[in-house]
C-alpha atoms as a printed R data frame, in Angstrom:
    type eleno elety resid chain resno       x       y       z
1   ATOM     1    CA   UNK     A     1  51.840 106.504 131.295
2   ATOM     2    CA   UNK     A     2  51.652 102.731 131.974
3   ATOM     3    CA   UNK     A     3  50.569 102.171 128.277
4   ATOM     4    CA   UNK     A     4  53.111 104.139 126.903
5   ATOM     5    CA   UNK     A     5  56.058 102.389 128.437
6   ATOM     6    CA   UNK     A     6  54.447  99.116 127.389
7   ATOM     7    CA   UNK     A     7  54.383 100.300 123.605
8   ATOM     8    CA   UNK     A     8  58.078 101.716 124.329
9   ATOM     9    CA   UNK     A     9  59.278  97.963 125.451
10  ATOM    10    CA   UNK     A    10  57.614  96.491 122.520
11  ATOM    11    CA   UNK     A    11  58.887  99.124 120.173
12  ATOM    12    CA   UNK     A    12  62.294  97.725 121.544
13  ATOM    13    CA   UNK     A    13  61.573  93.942 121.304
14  ATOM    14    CA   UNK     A    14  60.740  94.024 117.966
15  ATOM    15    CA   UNK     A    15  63.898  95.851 116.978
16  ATOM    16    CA   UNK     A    16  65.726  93.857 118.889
17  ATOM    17    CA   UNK     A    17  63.969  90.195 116.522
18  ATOM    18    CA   UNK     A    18  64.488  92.247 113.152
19  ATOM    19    CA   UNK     A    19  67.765  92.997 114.340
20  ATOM    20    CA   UNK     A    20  68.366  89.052 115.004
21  ATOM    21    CA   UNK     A    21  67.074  88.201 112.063
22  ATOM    22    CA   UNK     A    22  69.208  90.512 109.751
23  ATOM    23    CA   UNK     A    23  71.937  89.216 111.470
24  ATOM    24    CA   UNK     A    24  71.019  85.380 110.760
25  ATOM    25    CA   UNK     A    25  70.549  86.466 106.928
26  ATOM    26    CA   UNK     A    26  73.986  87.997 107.205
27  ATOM    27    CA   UNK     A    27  75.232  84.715 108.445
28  ATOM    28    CA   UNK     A    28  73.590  82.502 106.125
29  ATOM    29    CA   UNK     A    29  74.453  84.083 103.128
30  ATOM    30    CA   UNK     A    30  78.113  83.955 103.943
31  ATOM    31    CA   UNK     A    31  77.551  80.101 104.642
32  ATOM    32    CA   UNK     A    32  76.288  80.055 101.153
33  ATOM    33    CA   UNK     A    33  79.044  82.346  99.373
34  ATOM    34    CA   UNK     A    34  82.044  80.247 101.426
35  ATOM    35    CA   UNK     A    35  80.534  76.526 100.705
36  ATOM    36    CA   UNK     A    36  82.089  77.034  97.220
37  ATOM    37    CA   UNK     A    37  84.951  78.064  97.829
38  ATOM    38    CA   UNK     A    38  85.658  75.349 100.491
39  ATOM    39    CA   UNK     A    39  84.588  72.560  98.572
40  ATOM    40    CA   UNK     A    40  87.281  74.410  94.937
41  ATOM    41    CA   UNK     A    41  89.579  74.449  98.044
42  ATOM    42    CA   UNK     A    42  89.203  71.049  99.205
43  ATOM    43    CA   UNK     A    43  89.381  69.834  95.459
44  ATOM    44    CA   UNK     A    44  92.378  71.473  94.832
45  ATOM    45    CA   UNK     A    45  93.948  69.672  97.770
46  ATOM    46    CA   UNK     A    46  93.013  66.139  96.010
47  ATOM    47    CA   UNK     A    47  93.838  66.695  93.057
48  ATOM    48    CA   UNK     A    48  97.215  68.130  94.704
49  ATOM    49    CA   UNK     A    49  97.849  65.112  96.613
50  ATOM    50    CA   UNK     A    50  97.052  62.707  92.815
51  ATOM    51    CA   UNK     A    51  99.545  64.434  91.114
52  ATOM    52    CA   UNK     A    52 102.016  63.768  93.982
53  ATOM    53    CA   UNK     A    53 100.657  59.952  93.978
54  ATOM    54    CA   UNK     A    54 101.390  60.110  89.616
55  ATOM    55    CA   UNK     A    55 104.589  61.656  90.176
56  ATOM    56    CA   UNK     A    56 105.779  58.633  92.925
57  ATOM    57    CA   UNK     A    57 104.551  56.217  89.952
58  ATOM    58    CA   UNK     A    58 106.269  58.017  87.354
59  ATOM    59    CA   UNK     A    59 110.088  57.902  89.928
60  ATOM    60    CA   UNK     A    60 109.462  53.957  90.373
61  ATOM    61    CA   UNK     A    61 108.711  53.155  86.673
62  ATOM    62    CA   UNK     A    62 112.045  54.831  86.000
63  ATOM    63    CA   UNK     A    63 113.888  53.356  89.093
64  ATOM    64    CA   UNK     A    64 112.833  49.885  87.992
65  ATOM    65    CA   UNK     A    65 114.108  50.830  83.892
66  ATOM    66    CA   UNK     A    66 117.470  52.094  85.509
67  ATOM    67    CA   UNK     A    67 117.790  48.528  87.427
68  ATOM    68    CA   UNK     A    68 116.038  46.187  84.944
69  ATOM    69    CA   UNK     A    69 117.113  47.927  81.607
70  ATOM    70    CA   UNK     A    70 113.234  48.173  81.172
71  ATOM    71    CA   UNK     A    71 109.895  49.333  82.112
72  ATOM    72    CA   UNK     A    72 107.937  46.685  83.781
73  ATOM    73    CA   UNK     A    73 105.772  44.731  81.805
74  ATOM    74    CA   UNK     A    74 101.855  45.907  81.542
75  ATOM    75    CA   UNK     A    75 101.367  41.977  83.412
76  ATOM    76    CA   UNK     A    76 102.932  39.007  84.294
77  ATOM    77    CA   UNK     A    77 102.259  35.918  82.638
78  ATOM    78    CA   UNK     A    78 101.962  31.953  83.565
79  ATOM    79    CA   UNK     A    79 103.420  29.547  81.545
80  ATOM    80    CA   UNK     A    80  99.876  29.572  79.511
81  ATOM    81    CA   UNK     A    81  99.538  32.950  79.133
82  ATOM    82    CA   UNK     A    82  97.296  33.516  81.586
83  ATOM    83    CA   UNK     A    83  97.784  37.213  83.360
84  ATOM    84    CA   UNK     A    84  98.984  37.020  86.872
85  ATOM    85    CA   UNK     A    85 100.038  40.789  88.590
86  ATOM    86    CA   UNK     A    86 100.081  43.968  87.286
87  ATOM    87    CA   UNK     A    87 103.185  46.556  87.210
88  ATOM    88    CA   UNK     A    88 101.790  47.959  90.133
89  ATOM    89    CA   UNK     A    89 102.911  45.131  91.838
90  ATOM    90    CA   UNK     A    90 106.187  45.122  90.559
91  ATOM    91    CA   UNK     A    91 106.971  48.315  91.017
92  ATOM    92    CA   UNK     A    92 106.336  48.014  95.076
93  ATOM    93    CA   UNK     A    93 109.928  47.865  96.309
94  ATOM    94    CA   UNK     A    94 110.183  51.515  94.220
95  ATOM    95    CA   UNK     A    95 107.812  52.815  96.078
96  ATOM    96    CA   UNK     A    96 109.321  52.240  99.692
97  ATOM    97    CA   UNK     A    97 107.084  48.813  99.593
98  ATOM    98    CA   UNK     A    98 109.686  46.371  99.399
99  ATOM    99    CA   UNK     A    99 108.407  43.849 102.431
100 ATOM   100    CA   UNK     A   100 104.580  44.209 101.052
101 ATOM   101    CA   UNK     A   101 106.419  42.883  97.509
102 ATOM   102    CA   UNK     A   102 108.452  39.699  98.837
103 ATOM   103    CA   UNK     A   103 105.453  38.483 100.485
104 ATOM   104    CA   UNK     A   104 103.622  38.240  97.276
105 ATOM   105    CA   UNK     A   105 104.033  34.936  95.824
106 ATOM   106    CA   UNK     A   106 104.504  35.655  91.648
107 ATOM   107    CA   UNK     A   107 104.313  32.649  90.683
108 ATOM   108    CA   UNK     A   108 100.188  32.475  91.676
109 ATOM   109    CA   UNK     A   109  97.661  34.985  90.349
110 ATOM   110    CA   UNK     A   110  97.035  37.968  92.148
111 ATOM   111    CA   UNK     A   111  94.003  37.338  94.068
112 ATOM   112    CA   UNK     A   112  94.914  33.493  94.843
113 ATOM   113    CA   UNK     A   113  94.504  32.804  98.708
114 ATOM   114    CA   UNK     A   114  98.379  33.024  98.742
115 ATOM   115    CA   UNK     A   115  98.351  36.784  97.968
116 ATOM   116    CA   UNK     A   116  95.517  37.697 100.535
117 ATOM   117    CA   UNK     A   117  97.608  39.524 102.858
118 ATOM   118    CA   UNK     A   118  98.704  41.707  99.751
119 ATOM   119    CA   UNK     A   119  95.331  42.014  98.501
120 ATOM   120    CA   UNK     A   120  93.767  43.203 101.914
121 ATOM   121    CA   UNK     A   121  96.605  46.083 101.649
122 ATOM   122    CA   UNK     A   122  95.517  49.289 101.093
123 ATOM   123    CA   UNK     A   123  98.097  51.899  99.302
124 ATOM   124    CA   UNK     A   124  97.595  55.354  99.519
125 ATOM   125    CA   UNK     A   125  99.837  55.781  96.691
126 ATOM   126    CA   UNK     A   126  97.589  54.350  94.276
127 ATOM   127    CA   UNK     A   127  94.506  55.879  95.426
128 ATOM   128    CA   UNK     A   128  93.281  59.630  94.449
129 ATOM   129    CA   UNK     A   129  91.133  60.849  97.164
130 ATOM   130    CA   UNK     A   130  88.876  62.590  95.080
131 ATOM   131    CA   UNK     A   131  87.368  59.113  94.526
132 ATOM   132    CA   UNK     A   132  85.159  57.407  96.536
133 ATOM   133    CA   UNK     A   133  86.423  53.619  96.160
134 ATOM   134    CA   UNK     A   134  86.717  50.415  98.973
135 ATOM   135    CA   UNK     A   135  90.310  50.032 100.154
136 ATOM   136    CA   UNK     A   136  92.585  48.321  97.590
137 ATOM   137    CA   UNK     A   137  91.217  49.494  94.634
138 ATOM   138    CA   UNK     A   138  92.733  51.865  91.936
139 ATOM   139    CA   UNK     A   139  91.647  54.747  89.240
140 ATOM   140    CA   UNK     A   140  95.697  54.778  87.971
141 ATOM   141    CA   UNK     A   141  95.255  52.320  85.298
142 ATOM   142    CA   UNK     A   142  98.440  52.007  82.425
143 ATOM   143    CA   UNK     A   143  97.455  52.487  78.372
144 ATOM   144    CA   UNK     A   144  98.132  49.198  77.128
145 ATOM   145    CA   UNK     A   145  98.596  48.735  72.900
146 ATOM   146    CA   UNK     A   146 100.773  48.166  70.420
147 ATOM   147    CA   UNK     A   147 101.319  51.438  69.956
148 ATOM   148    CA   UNK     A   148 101.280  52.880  73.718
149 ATOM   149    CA   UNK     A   149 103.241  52.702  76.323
150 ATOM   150    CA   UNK     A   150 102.768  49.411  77.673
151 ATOM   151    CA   UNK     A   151 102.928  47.003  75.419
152 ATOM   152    CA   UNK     A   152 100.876  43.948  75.847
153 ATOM   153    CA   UNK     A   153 103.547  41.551  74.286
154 ATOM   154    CA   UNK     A   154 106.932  42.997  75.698
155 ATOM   155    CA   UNK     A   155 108.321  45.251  78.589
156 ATOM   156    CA   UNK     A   156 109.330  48.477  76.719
157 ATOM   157    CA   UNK     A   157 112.945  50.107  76.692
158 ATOM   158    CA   UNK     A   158 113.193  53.762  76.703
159 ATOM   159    CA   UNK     A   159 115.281  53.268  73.537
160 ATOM   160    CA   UNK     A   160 112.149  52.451  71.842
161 ATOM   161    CA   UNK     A   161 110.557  55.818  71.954
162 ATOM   162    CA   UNK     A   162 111.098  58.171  69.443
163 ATOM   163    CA   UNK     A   163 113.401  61.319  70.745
164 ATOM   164    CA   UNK     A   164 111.802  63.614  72.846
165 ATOM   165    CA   UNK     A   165 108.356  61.623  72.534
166 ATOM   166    CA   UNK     A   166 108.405  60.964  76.347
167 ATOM   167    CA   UNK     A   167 107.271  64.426  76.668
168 ATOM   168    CA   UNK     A   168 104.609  63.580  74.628
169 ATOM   169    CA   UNK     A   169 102.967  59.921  76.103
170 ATOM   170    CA   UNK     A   170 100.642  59.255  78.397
171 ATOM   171    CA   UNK     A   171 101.549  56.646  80.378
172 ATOM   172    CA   UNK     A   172  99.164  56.658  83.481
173 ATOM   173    CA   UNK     A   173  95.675  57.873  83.442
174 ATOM   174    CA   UNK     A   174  92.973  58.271  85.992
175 ATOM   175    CA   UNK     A   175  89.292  56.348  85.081
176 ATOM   176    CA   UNK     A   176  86.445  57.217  86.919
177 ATOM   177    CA   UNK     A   177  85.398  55.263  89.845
178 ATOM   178    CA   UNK     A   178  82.874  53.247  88.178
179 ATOM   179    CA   UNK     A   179  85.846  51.560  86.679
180 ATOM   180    CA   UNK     A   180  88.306  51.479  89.149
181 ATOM   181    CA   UNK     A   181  90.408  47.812  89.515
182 ATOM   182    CA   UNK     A   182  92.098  46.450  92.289
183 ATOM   183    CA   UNK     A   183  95.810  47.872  92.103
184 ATOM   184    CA   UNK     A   184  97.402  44.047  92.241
185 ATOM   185    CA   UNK     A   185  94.754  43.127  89.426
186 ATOM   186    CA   UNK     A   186  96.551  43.187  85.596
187 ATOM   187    CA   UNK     A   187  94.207  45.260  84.065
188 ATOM   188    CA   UNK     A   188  94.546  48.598  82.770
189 ATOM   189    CA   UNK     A   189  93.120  50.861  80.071
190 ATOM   190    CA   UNK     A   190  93.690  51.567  76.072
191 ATOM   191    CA   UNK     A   191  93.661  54.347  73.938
192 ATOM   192    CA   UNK     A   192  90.240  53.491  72.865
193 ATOM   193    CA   UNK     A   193  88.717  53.909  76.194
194 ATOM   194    CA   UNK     A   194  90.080  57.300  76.421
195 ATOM   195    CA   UNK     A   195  89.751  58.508  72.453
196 ATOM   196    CA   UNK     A   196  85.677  59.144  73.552
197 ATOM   197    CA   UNK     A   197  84.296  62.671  72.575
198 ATOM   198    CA   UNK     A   198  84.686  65.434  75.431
199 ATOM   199    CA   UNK     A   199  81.292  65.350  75.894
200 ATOM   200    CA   UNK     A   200  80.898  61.533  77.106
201 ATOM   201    CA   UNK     A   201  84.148  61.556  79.089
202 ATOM   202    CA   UNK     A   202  83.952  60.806  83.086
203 ATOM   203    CA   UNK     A   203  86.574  62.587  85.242
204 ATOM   204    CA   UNK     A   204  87.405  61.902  88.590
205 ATOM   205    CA   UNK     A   205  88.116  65.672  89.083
206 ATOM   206    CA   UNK     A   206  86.199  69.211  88.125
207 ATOM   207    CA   UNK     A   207  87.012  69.722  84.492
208 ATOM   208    CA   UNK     A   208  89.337  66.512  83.830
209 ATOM   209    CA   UNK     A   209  91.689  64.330  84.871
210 ATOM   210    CA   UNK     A   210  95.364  63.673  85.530
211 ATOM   211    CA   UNK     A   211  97.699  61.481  83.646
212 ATOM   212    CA   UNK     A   212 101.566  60.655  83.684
213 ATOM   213    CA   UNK     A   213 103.286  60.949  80.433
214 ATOM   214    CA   UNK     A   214 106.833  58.836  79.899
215 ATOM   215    CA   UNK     A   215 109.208  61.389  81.227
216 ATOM   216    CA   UNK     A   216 107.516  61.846  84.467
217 ATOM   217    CA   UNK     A   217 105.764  64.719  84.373
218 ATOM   218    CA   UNK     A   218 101.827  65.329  85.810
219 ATOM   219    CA   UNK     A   219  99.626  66.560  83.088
220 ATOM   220    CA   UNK     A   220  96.081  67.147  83.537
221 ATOM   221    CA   UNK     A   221  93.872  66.303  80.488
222 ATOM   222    CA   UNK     A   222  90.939  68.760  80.010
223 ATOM   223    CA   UNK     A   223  87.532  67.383  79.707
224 ATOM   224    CA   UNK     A   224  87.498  69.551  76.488
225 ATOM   225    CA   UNK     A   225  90.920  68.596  74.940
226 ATOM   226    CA   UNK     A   226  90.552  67.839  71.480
227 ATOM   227    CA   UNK     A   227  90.258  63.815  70.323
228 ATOM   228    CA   UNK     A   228  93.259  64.523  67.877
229 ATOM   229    CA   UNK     A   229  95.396  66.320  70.246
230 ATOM   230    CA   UNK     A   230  94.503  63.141  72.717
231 ATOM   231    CA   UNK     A   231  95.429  60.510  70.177
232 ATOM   232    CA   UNK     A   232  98.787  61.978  69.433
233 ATOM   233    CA   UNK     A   233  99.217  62.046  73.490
234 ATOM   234    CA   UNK     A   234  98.599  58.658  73.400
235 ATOM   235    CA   UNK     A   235 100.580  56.733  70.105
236 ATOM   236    CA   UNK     A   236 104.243  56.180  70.284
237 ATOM   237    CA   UNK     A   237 104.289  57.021  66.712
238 ATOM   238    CA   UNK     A   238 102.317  60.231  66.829
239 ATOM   239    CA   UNK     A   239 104.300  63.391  65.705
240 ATOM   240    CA   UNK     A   240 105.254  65.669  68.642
241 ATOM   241    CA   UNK     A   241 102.903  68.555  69.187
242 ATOM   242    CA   UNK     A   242 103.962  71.932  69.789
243 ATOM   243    CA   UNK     A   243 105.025  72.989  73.604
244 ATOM   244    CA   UNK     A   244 101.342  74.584  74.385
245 ATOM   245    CA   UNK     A   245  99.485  71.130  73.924
């Protein structure tokens, strides 16, 4: 009798660990099958929050063309030449930033010891948070050429784009992080940088990245969009695609 309720109590301990560990593999494997779905969910949050960041941009680039008659040149410029501040900076009072702007002193580049305060300011504005950069610096970078939307010579006028073309131009894009710039530093992309084949382009986020085109609106660029649907994105002079581009 004694060795049968033994056997009985370990018959019931060892249903009792196969039971446990069932229940573990239950729980891991739901660990597993959630983890991507968090981490899609969590992406789609950033990339969320960079379009809202493109579509601030976009509002200021216009408020400053509705006060200034144009869109702020791609740099400044000393009396040499010599690039001072980006139109990141000058766009700060249209983006609720007007104290950060009058303490910048213009007249000195960006990242003289006269500009530290500004340069130790971090934006959340200009920074996606799908990227993993120090505070200060910037993926949003503007596509600089003679036949983009900044030009390097002039600030633009609206009146100098074709009709209907602002629907059509990139004016923002996102680099990766390896290329990120300080956002009061005038440098920004060209064509060229982006005009790579789909299979060497970096993105910031799963499958591509965003840009702002002339009129405002967000549109992401698919790692796989065609070079020749890109360029036409990106010239002034390009004809205009059809509405599915």
């Amino acid at each position: 009798m004694k060795s049968t309720s033994l056997d009985q109590r370990s018959t019931r301990r060892g249903f009792t660990a196969l039971e446990l560990i069932v229940a573990l593999g239950v729980i891991v494997a739901l660990v597993l099958f959630l983890m991507p779905a968090t981490r899609r969910g969590r992406e789609a949050a950033r990339r969320t929050q960079c379009r809202n960041n493109l579509k601030q941009i976009g509002l200021a680039l216009h408020n400053y063309h509705d006060q200034h008659g144009v869109f702020p040149p791609a740099f400044t410029v000393d009396a040499a030449g010599k690039p001072l501040h980006s139109w990141r900076t000058l766009i700060l009072p249209y983006l609720d930033q007007a104290a950060l702007y009058d303490s910048i002193d213009l007249s000195k580049p960006w990242d003289d010891p006269a500009n530290a305060h500004a340069k130790e300011t971090a934006l959340a504005c200009y920074r996606c948070r799908s990227s993993m950069l120090p505070a200060g610096m910037t993926t949003y970078v503007g596509v600089v050429g003679e036949q983009n939307f900044f030009s390097p010579n002039h600030p633009r006028k609206l009146s100098e784009f074709p009709p209907d073309k602002t629907f059509q131009l990139i004016a923002i894009f996102e680099r990766d992080d390896q290329r990120a710039v300080h956002w009061m530093s005038p440098e920004d992309g060209t064509a060229a940088e982006l005009l790579t084949p789909p299979a060497d382009r970096k993105t910031v986020h799963t499958g591509g990245f965003n840009s702002l085109l002339a009129n405002e609106r967000v549109y992401f660029v698919s790692k796989d969009l065609p070079q020749e649907t890109l360029k036409s994105l990106l010239s002034i002079d390009a004809p205009l695609l059809k509405d599915d581009f």
